[in-house]
Every structure is written in C-alpha cells, then in structure tokens.
N, C-alpha and C positions, 0 to 999 in steps of 0.2 A: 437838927441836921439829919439824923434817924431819920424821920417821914419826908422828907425832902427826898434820901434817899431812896426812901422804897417805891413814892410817887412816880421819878423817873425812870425807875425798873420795870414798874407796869406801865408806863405807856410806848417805854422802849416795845416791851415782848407783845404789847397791842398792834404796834406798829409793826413789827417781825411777823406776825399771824396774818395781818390782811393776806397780803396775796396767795396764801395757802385758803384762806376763808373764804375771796373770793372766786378762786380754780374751784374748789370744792362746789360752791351754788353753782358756778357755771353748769359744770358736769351735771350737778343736779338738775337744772332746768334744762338740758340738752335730752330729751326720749329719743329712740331710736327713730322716731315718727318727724322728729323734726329735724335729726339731722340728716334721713333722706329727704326730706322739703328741701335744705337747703341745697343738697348735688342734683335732685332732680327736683326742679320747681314745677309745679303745675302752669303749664300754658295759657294765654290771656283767654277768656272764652270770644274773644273777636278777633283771633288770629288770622282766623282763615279770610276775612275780610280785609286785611291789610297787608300780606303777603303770600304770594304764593310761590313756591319751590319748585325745579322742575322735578328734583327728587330731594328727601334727606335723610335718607340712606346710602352710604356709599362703600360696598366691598371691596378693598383693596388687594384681597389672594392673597397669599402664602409671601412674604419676606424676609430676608435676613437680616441678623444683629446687624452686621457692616452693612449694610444698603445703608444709604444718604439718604437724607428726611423724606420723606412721601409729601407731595402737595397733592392735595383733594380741591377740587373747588367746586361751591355748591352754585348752581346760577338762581337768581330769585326774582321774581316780578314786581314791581309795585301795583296792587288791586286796591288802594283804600283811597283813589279818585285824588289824592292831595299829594303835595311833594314828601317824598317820607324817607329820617333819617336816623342810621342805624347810632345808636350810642356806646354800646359797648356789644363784645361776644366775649363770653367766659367759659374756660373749662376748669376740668377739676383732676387735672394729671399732668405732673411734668412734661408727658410726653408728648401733648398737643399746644400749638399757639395757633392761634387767627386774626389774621384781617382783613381788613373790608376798607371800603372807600368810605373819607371822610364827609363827600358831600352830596346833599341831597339826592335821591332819586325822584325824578318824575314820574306824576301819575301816568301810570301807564308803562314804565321804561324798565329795565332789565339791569342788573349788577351782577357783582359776585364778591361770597366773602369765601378766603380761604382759609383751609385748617392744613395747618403741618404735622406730621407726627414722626415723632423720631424714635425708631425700633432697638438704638442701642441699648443693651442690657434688659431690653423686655421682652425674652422668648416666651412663646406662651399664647393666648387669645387675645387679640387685640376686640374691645368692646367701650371705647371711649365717645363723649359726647360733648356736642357743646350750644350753648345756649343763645340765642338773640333777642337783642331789647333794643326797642325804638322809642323815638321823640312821641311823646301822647299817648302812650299805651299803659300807663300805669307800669308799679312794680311789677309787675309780671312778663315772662320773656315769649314773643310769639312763634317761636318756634326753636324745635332741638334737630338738630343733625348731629348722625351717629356717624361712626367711623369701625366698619366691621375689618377682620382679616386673621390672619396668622404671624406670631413672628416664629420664625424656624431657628435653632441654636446650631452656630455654626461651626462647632466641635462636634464632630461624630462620636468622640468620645468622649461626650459630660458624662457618661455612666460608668466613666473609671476617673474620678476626680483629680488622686493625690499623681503625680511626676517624677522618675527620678529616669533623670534622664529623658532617652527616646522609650521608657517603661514608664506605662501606665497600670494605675493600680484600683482597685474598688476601695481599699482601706489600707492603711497601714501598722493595725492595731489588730490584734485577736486575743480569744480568749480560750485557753482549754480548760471545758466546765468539769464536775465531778465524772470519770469516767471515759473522757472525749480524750483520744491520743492525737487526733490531725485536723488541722485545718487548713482550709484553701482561702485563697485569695484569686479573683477572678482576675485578669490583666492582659496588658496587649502591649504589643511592640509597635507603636507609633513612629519609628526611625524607617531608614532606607536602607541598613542592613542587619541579619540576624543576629540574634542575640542569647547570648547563653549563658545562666546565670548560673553562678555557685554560691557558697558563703562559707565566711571565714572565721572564724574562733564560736565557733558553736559551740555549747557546752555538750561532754558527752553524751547526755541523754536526748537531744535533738534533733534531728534529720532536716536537711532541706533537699528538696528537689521541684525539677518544674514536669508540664505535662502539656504539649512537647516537651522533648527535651531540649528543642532549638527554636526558639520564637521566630517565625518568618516575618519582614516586614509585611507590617497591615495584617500581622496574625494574631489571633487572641488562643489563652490558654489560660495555664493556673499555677501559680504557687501554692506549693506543700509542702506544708511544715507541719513535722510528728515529732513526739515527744514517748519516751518510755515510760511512765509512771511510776514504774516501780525504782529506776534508779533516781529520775528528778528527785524524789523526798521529800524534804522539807523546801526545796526550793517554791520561788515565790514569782518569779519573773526573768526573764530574758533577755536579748536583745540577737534579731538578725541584721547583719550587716550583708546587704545584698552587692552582690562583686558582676562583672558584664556590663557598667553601668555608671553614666559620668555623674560626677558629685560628688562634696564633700560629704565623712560620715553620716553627720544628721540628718543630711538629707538623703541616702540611702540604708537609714533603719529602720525595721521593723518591729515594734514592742508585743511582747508576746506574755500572757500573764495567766499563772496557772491556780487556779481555783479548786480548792480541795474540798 
C-alpha cells in the first residue's frame, strides 16, 4: 500500500509541474527575434503585385482621451488580374479593430478595409499597425497599414495627481532627511473659488503655510511644511490635516516622516 502510495504522489506532482514546464520551454523558445516576427510579420515578397494602396500610412494629429473612436479608412486596389479575397486583418493593440468586406474584389476594382482606434486612456504617441492576409498568398500578410498621431491628456493637471477636494497636489507624502527642516509640495487650486489652507493639530514643532497665501482659482503654488529639529526629537512621523478643503480626514492627510 506504501508504493501504491508514493506511485500516485509522483505522478500527482508530475502532473502539477506540466504547465509550469511547459510555460517555461515556451518562453524558452520565444527569442526576442521571434516574438517581433510574430507583431511584425515580414510581408509576402509578391505583395506589391496583388494589392495596391492608395496610401498605408495614415496621420491622425493630435486627440483627446474623450474623442469617440477615430475611423481611418485605407482604400486598396486589386492588381493581381483575379478576383481577390481578404481573410483576415489583425492587430496587436486593444486600441485598434478592422474591417473589411467580406466578398471578393475584382480584378481590377477598389475596396476599403477600416481600422478603428480608440484613444481612451492612451495619452501618449499613437504608433499602431495592422496587417492584411488574402486568399492564395501563403502565410504571410501583403501589406501593414500604420496609424500615426498623438493622444493629448485631458487633465491639465495630470502633474499634480493626488485631490482633495478642488486642491490638487504633486504628493501627499514627504520626507524630512538628516538636516532638511521644510518641504514643499507643488499644488494648485482647480476649484471656481479661492482657497486658503491652514492645519489643525500640528504638533508643536511643525509649521504649515502656503505660498500664496490664498490660491486663486486656476492658480498653482506650494505647501510648506517646517519642522524644528531640535524640539521634534525623538519623534518619528506626523500627520497634516489640511483644513480649506472638502473631505473626509483621510483623504485630506498628509504623512510627513522625519529621518534622523
């Protein structure tokens, strides 16, 4: 009963290893070489004799996160003398789909496949691609159309992240190092009227003040926070409770931690 048991313990934990054993070869047999083959395939070398593009390139300029999906549409010719039919177009980014018509082109005759792309949450350089494969052309895709542009963030102020309130902030964490009595936090008044912050149970040796001393709406400035060193002591951290400013406490604190 002994070997009985220990027989199904090893082929149990045989059986528990595969799919770790074979993730691992995968990734081993994945080189960098081939997994750009697979996002960018190399083109059929008889492309240009079966289709031709009036362009596949297409700049889109500057857009915003909220803009509604972008249609691109690429127009294409059929040059390879026979009726010719698209099978698939693939990308390799959530942010693009395409399609195309499902039935034959005429030699000779003109289509369009379209690419969507959708700019939500992708501020930053739009540089996405996508590939075409027809009937009779082997594995390989006879032509890539790209999709150039920008997407613009539509926060003016992603460069002060954290919120409390109509106050925006660069952090709400600091640190005073060996020697260092103040720090600032960069911040702005994103409300529609001014604001004027103080704070409340500070421990004696702390200061707050801002710079303004009255944030104008759409005006940026600084929190400063000093600290005495010589009465802190032994202390180790703090907390600022920022007051001018809607929110429960947590979400108007700032942790302050003093490094000796």
């Amino acid at each position: 009963m002994k070997r009985v048991f220990i027989a199904m313990a090893l082929v149990f934990a045989a059986l528990s290893l595969q799919p770790a054993l074979m993730r691992a070869q995968v990734t081993k047999r994945l080189s960098r070489a081939a997994v750009d083959s697979l996002l960018n395939p190399a083109l059929s070398p008889e492309a240009d004799k079966i289709i031709a593009f009036d362009a596949v390139t297409k700049d889109i300029g500057d857009i915003k996160e909220s803009d509604s999906v972008r249609t691109v549409r690429f127009t294409f010719r059929n040059v390879s003398g026979k009726p010719l039919t698209i099978t698939r177009v693939t990308t390799h980014c959530g942010c693009t789909a395409a399609s195309f018509g499902k039935q034959p082109v005429a030699a000779g005759d003109s289509s369009v496949i379209t690419v969507q792309y959708n700019p939500k949450g992708r501020a930053g350089t739009i540089d996405t691609n996508a590939f075409v494969y027809v009937c009779g052309a082997g594995s390989r895709p006879v032509a890539k159309l790209t999709i150039l542009g920008n997407v613009v963030n539509d926060d003016e102020w992603s460069h002060l992240p954290y919120a409390m309130g109509s106050l925006r902030l660069k952090r709400v964490k600091v640190a005073f190092k060996a020697g260092r009595t103040v720090a600032r936090i960069p911040c702005a008044n994103v409300g529609r009227t001014p604001l004027t912050l103080s704070s409340r149970l500070l421990p004696s040796y702390a200061t707050f003040t801002t710079e303004p001393a009255v944030l104008q709406p759409g005006g940026e400035g600084d929190i400063v926070i000093g600290i005495d060193a010589a009465k802190a002591g032994t202390a180790k951290n703090f907390s600022v409770l920022v007051d001018g400013v809607e929110g429960g406490i947590s979400s108007r604190t700032i942790k302050a931690i003093i490094e000796k």
